[in-house]
PDB file of N, CA, C and O in Angstrom:
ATOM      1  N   UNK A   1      26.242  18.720  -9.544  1.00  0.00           N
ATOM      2  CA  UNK A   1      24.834  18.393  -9.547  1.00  0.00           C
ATOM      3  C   UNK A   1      24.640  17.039 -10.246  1.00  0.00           C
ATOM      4  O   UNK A   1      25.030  16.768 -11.381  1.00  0.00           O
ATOM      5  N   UNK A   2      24.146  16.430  -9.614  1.00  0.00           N
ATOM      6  CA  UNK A   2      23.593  14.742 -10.171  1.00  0.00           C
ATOM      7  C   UNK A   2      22.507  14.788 -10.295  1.00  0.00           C
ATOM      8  O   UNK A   2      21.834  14.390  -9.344  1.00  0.00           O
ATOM      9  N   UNK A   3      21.788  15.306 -11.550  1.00  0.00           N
ATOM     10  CA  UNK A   3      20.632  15.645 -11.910  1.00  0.00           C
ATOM     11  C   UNK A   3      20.077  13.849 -12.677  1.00  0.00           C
ATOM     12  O   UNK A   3      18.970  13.448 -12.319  1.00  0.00           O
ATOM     13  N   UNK A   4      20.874  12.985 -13.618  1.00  0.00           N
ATOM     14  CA  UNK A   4      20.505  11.920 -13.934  1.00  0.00           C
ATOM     15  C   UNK A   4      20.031  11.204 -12.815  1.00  0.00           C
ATOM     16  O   UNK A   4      18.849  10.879 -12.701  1.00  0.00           O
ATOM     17  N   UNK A   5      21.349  10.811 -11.566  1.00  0.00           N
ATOM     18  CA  UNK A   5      20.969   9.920 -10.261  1.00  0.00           C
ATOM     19  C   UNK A   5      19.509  10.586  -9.868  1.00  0.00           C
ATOM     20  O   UNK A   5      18.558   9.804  -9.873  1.00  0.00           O
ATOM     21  N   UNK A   6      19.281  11.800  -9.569  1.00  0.00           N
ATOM     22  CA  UNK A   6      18.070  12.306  -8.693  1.00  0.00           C
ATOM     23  C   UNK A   6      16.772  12.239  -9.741  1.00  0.00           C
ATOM     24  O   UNK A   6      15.598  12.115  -9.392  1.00  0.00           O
ATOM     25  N   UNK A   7      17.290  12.358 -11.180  1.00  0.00           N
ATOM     26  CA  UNK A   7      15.723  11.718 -11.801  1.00  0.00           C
ATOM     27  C   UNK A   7      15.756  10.120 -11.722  1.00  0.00           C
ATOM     28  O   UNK A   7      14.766   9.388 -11.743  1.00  0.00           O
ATOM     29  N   UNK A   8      16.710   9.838 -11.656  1.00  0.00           N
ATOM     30  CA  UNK A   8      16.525   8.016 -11.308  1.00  0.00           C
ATOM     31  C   UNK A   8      15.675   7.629 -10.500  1.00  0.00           C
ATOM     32  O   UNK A   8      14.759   6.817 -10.631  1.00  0.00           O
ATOM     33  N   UNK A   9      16.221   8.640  -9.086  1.00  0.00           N
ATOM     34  CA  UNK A   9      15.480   8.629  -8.300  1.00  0.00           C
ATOM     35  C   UNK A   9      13.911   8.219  -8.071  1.00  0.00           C
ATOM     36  O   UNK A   9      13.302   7.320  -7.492  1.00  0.00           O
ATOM     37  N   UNK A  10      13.467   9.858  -9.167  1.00  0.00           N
ATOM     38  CA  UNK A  10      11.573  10.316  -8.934  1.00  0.00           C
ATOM     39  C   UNK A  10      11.359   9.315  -9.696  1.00  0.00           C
ATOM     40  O   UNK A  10      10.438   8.570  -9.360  1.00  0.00           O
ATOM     41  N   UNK A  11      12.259   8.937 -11.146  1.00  0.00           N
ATOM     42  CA  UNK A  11      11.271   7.874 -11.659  1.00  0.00           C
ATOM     43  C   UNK A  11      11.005   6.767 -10.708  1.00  0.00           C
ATOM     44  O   UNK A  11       9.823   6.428 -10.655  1.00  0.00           O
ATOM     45  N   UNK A  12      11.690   6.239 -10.080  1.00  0.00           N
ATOM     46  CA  UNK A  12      11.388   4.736  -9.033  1.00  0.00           C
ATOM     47  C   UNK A  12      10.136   5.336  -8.057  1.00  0.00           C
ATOM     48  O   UNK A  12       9.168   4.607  -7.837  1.00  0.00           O
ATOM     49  N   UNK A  13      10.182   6.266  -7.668  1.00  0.00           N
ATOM     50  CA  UNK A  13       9.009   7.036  -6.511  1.00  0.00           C
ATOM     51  C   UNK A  13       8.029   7.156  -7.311  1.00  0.00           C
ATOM     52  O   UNK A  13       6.995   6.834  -6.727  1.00  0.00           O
ATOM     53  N   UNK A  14       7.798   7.553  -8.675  1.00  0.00           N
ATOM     54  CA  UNK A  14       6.628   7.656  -9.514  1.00  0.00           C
ATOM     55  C   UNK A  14       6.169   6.052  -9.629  1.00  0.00           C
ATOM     56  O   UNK A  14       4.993   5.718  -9.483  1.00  0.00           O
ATOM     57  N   UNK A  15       7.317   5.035  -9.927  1.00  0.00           N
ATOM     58  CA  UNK A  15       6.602   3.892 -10.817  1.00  0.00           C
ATOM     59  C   UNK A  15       6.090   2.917  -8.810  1.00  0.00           C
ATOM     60  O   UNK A  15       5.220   2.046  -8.823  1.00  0.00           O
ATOM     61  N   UNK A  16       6.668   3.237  -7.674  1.00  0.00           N
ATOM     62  CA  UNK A  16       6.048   2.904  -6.965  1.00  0.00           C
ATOM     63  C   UNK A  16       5.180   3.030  -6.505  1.00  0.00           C
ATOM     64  O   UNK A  16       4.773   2.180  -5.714  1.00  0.00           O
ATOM     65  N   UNK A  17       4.361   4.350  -6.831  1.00  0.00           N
ATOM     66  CA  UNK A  17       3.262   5.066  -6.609  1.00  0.00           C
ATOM     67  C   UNK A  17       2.139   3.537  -7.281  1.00  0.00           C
ATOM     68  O   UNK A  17       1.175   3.078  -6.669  1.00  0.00           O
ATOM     69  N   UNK A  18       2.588   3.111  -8.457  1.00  0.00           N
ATOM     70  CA  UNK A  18       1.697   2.532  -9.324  1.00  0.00           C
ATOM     71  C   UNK A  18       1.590   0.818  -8.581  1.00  0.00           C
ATOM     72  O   UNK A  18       0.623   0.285  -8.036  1.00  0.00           O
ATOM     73  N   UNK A  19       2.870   0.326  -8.809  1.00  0.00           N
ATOM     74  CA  UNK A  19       3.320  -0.502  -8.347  1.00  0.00           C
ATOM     75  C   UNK A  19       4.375  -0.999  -7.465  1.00  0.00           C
ATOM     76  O   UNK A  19       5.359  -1.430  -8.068  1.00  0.00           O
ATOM     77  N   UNK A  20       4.409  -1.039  -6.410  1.00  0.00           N
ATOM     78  CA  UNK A  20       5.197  -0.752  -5.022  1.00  0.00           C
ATOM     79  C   UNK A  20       6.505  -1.809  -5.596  1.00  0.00           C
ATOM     80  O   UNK A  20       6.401  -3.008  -5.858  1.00  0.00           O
ATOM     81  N   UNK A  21       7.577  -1.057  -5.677  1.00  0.00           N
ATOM     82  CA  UNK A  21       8.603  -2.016  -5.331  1.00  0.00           C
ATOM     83  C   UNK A  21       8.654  -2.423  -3.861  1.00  0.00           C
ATOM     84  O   UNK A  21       8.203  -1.891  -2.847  1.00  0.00           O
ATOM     85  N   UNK A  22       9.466  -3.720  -4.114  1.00  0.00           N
ATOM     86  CA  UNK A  22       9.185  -4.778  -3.256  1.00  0.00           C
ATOM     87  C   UNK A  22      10.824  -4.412  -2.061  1.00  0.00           C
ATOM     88  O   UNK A  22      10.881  -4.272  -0.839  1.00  0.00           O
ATOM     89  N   UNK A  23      11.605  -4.382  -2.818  1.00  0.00           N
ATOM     90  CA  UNK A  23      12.968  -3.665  -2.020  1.00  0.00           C
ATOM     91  C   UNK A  23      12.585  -2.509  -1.234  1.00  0.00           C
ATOM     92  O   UNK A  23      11.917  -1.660  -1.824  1.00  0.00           O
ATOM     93  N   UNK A  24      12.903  -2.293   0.089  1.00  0.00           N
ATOM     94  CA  UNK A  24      13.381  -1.123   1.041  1.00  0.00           C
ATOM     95  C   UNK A  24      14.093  -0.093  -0.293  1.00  0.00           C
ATOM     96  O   UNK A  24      14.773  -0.420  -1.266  1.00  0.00           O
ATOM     97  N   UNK A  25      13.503   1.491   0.252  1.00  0.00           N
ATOM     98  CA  UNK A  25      14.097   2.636  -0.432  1.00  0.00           C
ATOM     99  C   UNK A  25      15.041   3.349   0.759  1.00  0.00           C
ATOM    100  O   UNK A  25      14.782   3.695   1.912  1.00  0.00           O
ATOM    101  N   UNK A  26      16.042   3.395   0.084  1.00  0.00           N
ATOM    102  CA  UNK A  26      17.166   3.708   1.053  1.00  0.00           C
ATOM    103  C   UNK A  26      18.176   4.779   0.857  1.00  0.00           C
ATOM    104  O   UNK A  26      19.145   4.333   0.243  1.00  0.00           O
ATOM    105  N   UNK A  27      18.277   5.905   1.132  1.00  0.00           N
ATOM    106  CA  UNK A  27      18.600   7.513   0.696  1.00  0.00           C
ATOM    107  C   UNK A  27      20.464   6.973   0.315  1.00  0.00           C
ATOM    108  O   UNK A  27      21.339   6.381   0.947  1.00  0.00           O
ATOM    109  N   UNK A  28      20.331   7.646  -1.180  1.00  0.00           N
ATOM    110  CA  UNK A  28      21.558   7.255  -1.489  1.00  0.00           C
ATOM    111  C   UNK A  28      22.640   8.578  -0.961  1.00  0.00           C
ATOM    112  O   UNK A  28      22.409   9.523  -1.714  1.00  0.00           O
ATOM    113  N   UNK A  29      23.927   9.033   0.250  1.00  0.00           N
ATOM    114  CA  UNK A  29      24.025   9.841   0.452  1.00  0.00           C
ATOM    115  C   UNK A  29      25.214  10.473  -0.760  1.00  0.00           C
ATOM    116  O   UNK A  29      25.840  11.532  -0.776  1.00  0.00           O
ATOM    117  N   UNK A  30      25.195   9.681  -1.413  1.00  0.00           N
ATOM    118  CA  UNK A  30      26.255  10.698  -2.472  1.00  0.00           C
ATOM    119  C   UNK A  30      25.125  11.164  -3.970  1.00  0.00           C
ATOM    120  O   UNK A  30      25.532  11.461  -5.093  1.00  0.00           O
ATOM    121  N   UNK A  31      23.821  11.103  -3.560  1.00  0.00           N
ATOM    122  CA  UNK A  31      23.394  11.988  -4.521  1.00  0.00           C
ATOM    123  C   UNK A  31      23.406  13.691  -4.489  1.00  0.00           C
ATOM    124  O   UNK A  31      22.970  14.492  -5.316  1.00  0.00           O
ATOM    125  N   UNK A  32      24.089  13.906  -3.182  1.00  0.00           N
ATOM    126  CA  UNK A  32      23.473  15.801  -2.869  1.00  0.00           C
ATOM    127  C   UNK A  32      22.338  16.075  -2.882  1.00  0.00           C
ATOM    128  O   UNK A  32      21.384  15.304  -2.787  1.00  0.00           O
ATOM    129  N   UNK A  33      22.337  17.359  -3.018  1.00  0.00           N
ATOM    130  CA  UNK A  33      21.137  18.230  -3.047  1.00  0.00           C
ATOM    131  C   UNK A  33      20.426  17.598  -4.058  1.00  0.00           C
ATOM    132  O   UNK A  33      20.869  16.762  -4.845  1.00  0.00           O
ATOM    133  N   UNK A  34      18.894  18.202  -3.973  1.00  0.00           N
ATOM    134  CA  UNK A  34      17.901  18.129  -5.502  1.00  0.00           C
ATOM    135  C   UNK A  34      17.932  19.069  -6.279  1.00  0.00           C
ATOM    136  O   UNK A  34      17.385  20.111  -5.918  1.00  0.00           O
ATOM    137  N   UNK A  35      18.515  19.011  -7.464  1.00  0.00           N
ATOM    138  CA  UNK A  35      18.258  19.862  -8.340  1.00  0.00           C
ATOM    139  C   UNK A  35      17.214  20.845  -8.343  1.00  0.00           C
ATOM    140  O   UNK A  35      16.078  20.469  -8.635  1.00  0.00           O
ATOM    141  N   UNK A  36      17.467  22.281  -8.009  1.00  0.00           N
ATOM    142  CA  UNK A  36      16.300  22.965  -8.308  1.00  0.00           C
ATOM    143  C   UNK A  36      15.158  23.047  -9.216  1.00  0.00           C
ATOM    144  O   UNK A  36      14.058  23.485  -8.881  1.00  0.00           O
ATOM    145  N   UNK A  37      15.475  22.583 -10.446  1.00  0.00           N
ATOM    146  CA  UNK A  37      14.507  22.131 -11.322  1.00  0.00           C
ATOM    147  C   UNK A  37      14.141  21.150 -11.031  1.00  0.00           C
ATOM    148  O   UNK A  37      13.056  21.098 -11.610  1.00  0.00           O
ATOM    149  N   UNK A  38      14.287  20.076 -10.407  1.00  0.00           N
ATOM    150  CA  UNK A  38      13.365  19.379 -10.106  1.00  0.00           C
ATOM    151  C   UNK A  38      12.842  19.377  -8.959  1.00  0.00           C
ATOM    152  O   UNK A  38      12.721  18.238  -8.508  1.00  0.00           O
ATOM    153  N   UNK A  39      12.579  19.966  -8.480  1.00  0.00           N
ATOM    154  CA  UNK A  39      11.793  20.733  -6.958  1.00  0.00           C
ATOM    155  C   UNK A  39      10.369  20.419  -7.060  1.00  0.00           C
ATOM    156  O   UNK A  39       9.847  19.943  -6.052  1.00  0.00           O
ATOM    157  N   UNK A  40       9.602  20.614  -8.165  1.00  0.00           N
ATOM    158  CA  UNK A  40       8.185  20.922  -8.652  1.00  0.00           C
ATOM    159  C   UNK A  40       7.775  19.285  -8.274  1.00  0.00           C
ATOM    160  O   UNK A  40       7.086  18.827  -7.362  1.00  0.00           O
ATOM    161  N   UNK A  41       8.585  18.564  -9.499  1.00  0.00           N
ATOM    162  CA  UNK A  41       8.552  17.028  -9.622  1.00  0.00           C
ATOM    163  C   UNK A  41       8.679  16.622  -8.380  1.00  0.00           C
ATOM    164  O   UNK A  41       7.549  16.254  -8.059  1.00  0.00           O
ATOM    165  N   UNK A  42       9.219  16.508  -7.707  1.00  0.00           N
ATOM    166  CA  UNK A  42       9.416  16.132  -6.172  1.00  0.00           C
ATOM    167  C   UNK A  42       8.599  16.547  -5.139  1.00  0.00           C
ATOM    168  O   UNK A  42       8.619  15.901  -4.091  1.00  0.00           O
ATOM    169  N   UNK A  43       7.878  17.520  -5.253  1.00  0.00           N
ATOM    170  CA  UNK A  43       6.682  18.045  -4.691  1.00  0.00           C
ATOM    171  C   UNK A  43       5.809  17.279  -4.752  1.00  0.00           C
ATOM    172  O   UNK A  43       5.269  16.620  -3.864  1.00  0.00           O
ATOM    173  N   UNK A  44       5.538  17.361  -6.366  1.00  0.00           N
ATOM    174  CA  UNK A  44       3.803  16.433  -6.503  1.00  0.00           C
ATOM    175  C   UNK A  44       3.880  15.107  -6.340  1.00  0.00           C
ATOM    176  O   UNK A  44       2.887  14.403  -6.154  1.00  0.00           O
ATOM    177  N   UNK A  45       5.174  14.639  -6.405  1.00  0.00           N
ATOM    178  CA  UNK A  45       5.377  13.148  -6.323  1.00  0.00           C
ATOM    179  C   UNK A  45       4.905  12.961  -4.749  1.00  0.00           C
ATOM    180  O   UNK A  45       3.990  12.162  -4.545  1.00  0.00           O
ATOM    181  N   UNK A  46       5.529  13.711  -3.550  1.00  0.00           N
ATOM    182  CA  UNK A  46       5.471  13.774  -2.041  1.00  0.00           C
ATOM    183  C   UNK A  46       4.319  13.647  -2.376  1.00  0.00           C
ATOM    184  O   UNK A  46       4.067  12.452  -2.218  1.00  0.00           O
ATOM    185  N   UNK A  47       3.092  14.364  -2.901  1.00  0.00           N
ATOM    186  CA  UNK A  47       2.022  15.155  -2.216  1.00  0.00           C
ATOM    187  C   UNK A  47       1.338  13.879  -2.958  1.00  0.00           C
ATOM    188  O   UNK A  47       0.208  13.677  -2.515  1.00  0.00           O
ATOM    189  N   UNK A  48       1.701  13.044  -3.888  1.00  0.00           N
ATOM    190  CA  UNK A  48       0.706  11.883  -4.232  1.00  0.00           C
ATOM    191  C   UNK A  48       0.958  11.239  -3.211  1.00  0.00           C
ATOM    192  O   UNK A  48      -0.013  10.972  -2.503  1.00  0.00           O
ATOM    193  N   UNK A  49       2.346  10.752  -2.757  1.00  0.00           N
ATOM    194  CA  UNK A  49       2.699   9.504  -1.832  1.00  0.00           C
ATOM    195  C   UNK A  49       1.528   9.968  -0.651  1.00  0.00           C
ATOM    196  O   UNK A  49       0.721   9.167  -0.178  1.00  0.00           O
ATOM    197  N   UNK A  50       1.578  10.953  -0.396  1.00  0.00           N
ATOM    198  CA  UNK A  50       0.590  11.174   1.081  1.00  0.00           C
ATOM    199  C   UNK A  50      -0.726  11.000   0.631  1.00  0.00           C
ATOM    200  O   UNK A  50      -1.523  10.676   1.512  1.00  0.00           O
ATOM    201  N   UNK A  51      -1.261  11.156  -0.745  1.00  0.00           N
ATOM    202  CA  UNK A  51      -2.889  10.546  -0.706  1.00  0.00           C
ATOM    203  C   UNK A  51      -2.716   9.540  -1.190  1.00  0.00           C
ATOM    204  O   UNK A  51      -3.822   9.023  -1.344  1.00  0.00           O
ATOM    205  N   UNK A  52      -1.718   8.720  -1.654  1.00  0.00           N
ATOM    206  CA  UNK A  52      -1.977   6.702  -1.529  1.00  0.00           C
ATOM    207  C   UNK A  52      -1.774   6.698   0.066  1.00  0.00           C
ATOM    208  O   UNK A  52      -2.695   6.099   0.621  1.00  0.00           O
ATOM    209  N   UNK A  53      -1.095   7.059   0.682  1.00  0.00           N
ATOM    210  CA  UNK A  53      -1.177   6.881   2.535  1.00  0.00           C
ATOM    211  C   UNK A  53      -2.336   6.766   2.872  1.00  0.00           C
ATOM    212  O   UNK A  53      -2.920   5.782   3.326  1.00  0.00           O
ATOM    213  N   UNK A  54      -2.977   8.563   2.489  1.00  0.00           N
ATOM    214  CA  UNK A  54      -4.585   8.540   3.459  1.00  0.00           C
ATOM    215  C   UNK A  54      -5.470   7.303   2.571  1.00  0.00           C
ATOM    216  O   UNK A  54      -6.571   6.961   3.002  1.00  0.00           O
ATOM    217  N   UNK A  55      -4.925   6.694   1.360  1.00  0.00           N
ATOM    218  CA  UNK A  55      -6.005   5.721   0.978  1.00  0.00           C
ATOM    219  C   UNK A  55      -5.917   4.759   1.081  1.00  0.00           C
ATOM    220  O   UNK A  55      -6.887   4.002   1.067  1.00  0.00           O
ATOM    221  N   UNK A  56      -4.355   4.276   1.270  1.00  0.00           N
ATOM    222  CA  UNK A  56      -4.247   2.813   1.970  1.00  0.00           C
ATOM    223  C   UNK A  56      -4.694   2.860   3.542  1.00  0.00           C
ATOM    224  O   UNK A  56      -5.207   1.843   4.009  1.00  0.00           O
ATOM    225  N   UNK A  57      -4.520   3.974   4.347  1.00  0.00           N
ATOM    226  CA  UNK A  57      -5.331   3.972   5.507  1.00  0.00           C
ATOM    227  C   UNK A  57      -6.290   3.508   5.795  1.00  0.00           C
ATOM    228  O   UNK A  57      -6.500   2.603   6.603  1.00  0.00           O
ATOM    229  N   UNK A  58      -7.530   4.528   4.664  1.00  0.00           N
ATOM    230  CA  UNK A  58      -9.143   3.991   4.697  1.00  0.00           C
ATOM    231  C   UNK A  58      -9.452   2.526   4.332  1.00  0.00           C
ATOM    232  O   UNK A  58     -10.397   1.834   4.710  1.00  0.00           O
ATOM    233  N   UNK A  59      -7.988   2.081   3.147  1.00  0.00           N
ATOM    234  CA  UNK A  59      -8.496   0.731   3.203  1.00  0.00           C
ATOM    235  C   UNK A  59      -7.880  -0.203   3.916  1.00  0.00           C
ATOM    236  O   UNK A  59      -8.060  -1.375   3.586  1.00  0.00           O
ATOM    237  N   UNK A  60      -7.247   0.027   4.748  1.00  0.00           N
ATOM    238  CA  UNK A  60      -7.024  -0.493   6.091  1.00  0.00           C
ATOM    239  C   UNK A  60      -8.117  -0.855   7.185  1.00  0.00           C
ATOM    240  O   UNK A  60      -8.392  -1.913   7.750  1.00  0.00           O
ATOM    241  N   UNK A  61      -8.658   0.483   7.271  1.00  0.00           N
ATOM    242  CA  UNK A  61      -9.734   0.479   7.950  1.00  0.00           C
ATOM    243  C   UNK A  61     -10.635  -0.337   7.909  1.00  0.00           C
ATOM    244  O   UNK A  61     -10.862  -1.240   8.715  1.00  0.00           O
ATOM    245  N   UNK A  62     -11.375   0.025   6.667  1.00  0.00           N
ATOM    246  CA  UNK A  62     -12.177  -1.047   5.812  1.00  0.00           C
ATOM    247  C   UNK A  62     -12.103  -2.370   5.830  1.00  0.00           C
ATOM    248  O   UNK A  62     -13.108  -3.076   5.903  1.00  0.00           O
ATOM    249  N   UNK A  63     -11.165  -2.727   5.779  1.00  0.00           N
ATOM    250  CA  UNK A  63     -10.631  -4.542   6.158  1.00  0.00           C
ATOM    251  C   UNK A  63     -10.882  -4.854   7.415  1.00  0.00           C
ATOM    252  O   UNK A  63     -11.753  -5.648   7.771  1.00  0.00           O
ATOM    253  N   UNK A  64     -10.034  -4.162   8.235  1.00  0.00           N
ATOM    254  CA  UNK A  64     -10.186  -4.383   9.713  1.00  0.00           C
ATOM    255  C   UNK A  64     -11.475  -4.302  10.105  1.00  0.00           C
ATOM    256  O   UNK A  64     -11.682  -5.233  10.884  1.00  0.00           O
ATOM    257  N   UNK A  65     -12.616  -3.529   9.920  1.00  0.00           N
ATOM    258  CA  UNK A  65     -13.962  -3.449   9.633  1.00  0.00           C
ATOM    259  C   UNK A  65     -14.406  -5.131   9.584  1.00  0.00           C
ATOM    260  O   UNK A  65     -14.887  -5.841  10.468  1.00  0.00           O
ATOM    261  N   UNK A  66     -13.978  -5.478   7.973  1.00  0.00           N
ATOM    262  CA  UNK A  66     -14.445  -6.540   7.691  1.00  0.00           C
ATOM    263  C   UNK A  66     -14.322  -7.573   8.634  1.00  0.00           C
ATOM    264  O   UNK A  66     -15.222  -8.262   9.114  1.00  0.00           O
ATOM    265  N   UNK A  67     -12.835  -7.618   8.900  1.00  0.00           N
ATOM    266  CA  UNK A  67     -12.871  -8.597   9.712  1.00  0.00           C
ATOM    267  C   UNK A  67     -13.305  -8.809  11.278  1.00  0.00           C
ATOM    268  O   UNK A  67     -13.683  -9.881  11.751  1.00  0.00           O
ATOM    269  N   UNK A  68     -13.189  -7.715  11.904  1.00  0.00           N
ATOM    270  CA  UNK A  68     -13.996  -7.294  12.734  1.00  0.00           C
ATOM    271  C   UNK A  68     -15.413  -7.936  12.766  1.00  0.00           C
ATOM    272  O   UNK A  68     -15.801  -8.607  13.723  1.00  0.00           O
ATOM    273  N   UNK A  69     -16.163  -7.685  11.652  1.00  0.00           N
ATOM    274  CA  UNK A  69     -17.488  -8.287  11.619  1.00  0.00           C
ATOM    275  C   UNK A  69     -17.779  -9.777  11.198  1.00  0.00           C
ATOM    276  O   UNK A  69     -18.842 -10.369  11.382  1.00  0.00           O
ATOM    277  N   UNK A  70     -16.650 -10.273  10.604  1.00  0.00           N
ATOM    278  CA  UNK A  70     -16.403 -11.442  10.137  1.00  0.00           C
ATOM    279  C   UNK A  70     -16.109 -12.451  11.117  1.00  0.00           C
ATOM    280  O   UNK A  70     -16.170 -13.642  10.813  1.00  0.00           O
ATOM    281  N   UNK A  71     -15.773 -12.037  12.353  1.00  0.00           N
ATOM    282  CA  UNK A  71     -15.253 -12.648  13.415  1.00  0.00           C
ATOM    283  C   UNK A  71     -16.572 -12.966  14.280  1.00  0.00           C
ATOM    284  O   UNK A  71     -16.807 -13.959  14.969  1.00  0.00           O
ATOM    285  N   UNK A  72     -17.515 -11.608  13.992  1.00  0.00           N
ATOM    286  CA  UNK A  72     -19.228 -12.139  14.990  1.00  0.00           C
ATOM    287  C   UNK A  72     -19.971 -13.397  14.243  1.00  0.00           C
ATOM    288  O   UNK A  72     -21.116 -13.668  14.604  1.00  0.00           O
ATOM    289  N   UNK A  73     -19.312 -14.216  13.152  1.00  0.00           N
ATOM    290  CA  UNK A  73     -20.481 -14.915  12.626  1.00  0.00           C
ATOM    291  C   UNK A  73     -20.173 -16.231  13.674  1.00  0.00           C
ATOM    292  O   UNK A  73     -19.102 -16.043  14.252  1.00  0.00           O
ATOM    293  N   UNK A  74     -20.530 -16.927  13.889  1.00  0.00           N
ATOM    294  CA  UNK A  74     -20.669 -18.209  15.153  1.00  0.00           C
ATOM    295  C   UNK A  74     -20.161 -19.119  13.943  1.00  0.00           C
ATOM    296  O   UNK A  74     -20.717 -19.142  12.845  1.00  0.00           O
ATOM    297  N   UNK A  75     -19.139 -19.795  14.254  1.00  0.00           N
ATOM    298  CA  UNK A  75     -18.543 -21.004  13.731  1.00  0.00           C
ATOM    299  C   UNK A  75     -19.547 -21.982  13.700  1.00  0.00           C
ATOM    300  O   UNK A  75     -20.590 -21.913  14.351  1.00  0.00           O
ATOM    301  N   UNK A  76     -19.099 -23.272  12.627  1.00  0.00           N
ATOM    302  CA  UNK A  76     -19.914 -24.106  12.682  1.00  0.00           C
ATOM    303  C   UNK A  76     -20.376 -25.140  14.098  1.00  0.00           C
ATOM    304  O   UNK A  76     -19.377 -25.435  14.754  1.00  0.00           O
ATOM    305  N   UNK A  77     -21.330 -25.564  14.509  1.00  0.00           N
ATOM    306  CA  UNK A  77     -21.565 -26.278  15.759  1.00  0.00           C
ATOM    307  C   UNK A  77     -20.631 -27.694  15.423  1.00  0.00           C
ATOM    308  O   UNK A  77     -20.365 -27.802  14.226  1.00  0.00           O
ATOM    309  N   UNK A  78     -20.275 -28.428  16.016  1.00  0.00           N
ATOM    310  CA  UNK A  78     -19.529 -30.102  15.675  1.00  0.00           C
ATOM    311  C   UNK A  78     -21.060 -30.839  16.519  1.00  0.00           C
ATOM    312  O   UNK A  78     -20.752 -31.967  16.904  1.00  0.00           O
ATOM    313  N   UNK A  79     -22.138 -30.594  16.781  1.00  0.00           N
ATOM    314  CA  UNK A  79     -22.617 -31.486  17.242  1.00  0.00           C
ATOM    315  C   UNK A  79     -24.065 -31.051  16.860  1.00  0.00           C
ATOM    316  O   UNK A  79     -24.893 -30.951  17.766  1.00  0.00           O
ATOM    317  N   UNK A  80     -24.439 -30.770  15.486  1.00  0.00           N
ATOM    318  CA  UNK A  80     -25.531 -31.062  14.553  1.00  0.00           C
ATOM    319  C   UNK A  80     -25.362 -31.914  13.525  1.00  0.00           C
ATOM    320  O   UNK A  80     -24.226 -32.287  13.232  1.00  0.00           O
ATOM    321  N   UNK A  81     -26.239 -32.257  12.973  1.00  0.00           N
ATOM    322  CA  UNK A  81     -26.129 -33.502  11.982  1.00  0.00           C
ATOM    323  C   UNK A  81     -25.575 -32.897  10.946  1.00  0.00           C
ATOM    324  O   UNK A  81     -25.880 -31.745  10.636  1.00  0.00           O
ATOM    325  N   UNK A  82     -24.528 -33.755  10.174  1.00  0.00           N
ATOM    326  CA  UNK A  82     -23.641 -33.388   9.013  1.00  0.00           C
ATOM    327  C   UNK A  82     -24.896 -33.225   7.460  1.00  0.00           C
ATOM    328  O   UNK A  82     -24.734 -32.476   6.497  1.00  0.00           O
ATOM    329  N   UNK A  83     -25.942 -34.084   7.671  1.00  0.00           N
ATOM    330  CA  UNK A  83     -26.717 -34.402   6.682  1.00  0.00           C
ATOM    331  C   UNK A  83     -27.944 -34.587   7.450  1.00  0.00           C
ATOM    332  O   UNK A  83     -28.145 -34.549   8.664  1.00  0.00           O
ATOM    333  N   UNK A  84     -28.821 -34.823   6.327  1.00  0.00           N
ATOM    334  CA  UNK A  84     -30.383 -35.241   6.867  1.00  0.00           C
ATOM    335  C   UNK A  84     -30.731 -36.126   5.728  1.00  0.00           C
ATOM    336  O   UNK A  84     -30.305 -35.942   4.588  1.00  0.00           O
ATOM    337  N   UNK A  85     -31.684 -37.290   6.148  1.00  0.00           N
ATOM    338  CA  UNK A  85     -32.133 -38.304   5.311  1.00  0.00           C
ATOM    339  C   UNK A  85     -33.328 -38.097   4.714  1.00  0.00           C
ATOM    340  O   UNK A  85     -34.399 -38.135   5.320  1.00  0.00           O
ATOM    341  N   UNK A  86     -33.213 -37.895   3.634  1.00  0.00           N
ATOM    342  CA  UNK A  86     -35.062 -37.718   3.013  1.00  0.00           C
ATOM    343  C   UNK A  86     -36.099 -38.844   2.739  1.00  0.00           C
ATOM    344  O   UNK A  86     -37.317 -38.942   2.882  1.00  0.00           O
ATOM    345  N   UNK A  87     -34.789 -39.910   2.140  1.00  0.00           N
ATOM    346  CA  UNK A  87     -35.586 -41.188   1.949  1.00  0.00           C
ATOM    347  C   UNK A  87     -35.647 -42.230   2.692  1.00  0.00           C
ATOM    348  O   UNK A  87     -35.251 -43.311   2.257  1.00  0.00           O
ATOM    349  N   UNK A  88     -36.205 -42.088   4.074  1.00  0.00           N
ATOM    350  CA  UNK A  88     -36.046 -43.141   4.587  1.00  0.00           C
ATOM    351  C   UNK A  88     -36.396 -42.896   6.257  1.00  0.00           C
ATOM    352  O   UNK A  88     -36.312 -43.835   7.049  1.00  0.00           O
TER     353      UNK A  88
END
């Protein structure tokens, strides 16, 4: 049982939860099984990763939204006056 490697593991899955490492996560195959004691930990860790999903989703959405609507505003014309003269 490689109980140190497989908490190595959750800790990197916990601290990406917070702050995404930037490296690809890539299944190490000589860790084995998961420790039965840590079954629980590995649960709630899954079950967070899936509500940062559904919330990077919505704010996916949300953007695409934005820009979506950001795209109806009419660019500037090139053939109105840059300025107007007051004095004169």
């Amino acid at each position: 049982m490689n109980t140190d490697a497989w908490t190595a593991q959750l800790d990197r899955f916990e601290r990406d939860l917070e702050c995404p490492d930037a490296s690809p996560w890539h299944p190490d195959p000589t860790l084995g099984p998961l420790p039965a004691h840590l079954l629980e930990r590995a649960r709630s860790i899954a079950a967070r990763q899936l509500e940062r999903t559904a919330q990077l989703r919505g704010e996916l959405a949300s953007t695409r939204a934005q820009l979506d609507a950001a795209r109806l505003i009419p660019g500037r014309r090139t053939d109105d006056a840059a300025y107007v003269e007051r004095d004169g």
